[in-house]
Residue frames as a rotation matrix with the C-alpha (Angstrom) as fourth column:
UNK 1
0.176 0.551 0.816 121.26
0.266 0.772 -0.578 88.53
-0.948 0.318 -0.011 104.57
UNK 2
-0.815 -0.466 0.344 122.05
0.228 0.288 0.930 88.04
-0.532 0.837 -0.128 100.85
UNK 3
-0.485 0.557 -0.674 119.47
-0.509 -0.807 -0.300 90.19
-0.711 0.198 0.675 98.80
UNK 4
-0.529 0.196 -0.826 120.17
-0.787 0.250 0.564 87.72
0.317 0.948 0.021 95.91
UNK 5
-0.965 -0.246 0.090 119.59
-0.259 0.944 -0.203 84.58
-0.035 -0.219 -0.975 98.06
UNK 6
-0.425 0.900 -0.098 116.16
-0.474 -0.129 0.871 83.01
0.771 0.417 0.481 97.79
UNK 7
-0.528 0.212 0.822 114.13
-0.832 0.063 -0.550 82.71
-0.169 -0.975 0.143 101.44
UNK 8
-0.014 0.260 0.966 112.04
-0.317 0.915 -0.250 80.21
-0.948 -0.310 0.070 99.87
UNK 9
-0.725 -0.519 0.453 112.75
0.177 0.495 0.851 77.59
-0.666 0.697 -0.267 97.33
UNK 10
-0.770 0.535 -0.348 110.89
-0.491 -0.147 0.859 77.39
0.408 0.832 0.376 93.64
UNK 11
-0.696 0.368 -0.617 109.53
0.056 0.884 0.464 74.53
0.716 0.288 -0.636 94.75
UNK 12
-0.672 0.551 -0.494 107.80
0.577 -0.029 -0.816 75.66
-0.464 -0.834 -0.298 97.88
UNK 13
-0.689 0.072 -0.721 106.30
-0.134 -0.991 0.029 78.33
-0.712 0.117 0.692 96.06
UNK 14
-0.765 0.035 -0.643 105.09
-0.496 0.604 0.623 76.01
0.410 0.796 -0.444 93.58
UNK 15
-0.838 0.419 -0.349 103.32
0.498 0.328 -0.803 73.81
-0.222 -0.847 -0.484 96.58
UNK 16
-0.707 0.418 -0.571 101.75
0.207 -0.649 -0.732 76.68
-0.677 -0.635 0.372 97.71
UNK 17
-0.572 0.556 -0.602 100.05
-0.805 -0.522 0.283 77.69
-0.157 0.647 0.746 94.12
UNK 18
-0.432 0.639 -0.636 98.47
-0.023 0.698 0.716 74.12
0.902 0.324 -0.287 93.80
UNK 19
-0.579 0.409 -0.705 97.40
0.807 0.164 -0.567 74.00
-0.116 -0.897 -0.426 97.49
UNK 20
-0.746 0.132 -0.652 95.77
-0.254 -0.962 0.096 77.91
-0.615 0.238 0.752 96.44
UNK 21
-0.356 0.634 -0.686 94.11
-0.687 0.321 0.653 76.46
0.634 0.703 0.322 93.45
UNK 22
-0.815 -0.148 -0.560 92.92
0.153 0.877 -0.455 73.90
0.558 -0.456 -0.693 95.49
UNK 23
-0.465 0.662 -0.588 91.23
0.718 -0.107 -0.688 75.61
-0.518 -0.742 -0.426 98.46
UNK 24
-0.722 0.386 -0.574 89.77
-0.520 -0.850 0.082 78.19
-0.456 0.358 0.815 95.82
UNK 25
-0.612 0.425 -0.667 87.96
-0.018 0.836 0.548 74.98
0.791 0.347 -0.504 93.78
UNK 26
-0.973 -0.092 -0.213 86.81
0.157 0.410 -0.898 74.35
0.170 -0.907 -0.384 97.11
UNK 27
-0.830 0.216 -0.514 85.58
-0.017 -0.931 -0.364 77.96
-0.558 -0.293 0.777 98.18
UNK 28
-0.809 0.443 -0.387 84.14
-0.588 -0.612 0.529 78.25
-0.003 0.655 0.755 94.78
UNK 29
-0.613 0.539 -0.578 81.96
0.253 0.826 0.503 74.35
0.749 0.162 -0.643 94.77
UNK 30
-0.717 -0.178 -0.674 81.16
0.620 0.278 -0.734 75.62
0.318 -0.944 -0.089 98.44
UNK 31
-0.229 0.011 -0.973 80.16
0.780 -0.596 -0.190 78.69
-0.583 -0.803 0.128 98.37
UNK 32
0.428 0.243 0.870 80.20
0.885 -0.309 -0.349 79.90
0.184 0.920 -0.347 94.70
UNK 33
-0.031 -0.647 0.762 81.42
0.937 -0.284 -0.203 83.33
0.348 0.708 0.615 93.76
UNK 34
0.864 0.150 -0.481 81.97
0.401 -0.783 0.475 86.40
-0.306 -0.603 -0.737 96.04
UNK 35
0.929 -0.307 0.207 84.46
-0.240 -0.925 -0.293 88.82
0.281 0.223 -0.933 96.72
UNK 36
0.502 -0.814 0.293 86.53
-0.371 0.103 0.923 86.83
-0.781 -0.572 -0.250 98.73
UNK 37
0.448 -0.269 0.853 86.87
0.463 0.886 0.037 84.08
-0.765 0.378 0.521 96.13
UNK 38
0.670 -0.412 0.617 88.19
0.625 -0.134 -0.769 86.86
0.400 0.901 0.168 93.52
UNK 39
0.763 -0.623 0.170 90.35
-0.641 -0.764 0.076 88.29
0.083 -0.168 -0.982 95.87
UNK 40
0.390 -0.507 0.769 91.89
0.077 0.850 0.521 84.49
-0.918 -0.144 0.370 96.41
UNK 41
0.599 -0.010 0.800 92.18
0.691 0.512 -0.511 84.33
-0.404 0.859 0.313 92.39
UNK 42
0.945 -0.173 0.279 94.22
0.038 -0.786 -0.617 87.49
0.326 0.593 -0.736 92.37
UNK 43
0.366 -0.685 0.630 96.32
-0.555 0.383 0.738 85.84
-0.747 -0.620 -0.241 94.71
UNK 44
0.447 -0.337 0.828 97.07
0.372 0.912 0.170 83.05
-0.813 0.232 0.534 92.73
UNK 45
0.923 -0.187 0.336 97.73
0.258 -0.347 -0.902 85.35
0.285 0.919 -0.272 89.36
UNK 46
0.268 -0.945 0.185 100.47
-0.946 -0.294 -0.133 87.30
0.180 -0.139 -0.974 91.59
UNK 47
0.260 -0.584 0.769 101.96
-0.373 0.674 0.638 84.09
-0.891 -0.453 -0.042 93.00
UNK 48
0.589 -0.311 0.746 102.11
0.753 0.547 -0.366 82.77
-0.294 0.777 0.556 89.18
UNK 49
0.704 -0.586 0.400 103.63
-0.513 -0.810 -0.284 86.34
0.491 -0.005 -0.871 88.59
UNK 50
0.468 -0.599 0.650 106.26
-0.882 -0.266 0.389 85.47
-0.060 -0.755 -0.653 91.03
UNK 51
0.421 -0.441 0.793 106.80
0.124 0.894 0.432 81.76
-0.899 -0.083 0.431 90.56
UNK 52
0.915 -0.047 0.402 107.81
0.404 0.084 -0.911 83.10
0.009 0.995 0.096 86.65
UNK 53
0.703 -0.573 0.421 109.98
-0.378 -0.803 -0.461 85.50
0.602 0.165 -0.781 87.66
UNK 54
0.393 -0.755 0.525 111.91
-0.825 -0.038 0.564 83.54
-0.405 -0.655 -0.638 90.03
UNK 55
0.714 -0.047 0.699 112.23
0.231 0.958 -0.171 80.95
-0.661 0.284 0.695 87.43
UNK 56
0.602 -0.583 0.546 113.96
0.324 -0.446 -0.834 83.41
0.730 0.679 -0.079 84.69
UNK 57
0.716 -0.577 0.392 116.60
-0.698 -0.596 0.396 84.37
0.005 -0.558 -0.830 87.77
């Protein structure tokens, strides 16, 4: 497998962070603010982390 190649596109990745933001909105209207709901939101920071960096490639 090609180290450089990318397994999944920008654009899936992309998806995925609005579907993220999404079910966190949810979580948060649902359920309000816990531990999970800021481990979800640290998710979403790395995944913007990552959707940046595979943009500047």
């Amino acid at each position: 497998m090609d180290p450089k190649k990318p397994r999944v596109s920008l654009a899936d990745l992309q998806v995925a962070r609005e579907k993220l933001k999404t079910d966190i909105e949810t979580a948060r209207k649902r359920f309000g603010e816990g531990r999970e709901l800021s481990i979800a939101k640290a998710a979403l920071v790395t995944l913007d982390q990552v959707i940046e960096s595979a943009s500047n490639l």
